[in-house]
N, C-alpha and C positions, 0 to 999 in steps of 0.2 A: 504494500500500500504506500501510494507517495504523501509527501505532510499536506499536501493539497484536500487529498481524499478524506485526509484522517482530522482534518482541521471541520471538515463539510460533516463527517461523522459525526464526532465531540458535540457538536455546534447542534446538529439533529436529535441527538441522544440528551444532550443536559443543556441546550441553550437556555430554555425559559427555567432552568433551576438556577443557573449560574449569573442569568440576569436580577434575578430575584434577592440572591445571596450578594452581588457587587462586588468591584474588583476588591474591596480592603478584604470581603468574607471569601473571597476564592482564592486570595492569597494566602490568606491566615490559612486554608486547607493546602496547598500547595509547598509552603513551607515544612508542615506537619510532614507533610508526605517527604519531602528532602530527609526529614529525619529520618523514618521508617526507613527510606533508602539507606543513611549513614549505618544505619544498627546491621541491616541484611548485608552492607557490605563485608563490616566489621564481625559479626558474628554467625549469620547462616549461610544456608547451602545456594546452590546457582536457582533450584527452581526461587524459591524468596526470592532472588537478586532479581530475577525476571519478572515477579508480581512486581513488585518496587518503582523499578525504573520504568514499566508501562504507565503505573500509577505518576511518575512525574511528569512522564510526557503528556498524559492525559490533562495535569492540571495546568502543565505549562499551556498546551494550547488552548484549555479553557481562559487562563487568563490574555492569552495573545489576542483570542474573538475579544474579550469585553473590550479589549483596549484599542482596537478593529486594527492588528498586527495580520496580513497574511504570512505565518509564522513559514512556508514556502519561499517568501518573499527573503522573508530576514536570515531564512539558513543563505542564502545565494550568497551572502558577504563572504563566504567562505568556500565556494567554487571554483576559486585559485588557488588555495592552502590559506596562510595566513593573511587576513585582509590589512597588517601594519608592513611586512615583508613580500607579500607576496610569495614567498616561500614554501615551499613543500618539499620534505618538512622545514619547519621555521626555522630564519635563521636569526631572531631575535634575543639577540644576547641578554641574558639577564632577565625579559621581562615575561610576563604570560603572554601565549600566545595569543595573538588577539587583540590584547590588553597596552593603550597608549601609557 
């Protein structure tokens, strides 16, 4: 599935819950889940890992719709490697990848 599809999903599936709830309450769950993900990385097995990070992607794009990101859009910055270097892999010394 491409983020395209999965954005149009999300959006079909929990649109009117997540508009309900507002970017501060769908962050405050997307956060939670960042954690869930830290513990499953930290402490269980691959399936956990795999509930987890579907769970952040799912909240990521729910908060991308409220904020009307086409989250498709915004991975593109990284379609050449690093969007500071251009690099792949990055050749930025020092800093995160990505990151000015």
């Amino acid at each position: 599935m491409d983020l395209s599809t999965f954005q149009r999903t999300i959006r079909d599936t929990y649109g009117e819950q997540d508009a309900e709830r507002g970017v501060d309450g769908t962050f405050g769950w997307f956060i939670e889940e960042v954690g869930e993900l830290s513990r499953a990385i930290r402490r269980q097995g691959h399936a956990e890992r795999v509930v987890e990070f579907s769970d952040v992607l799912a909240w990521l794009v729910s908060l991308a719709d409220l904020c009307e990101v086409d989250i498709a859009d915004a991975a593109r910055r990284y379609v050449e490697g690093c969007p500071k270097c251009q690099g792949s892999p990055c050749r930025c010394a020092g800093l995160e990848p990505g990151r000015p």
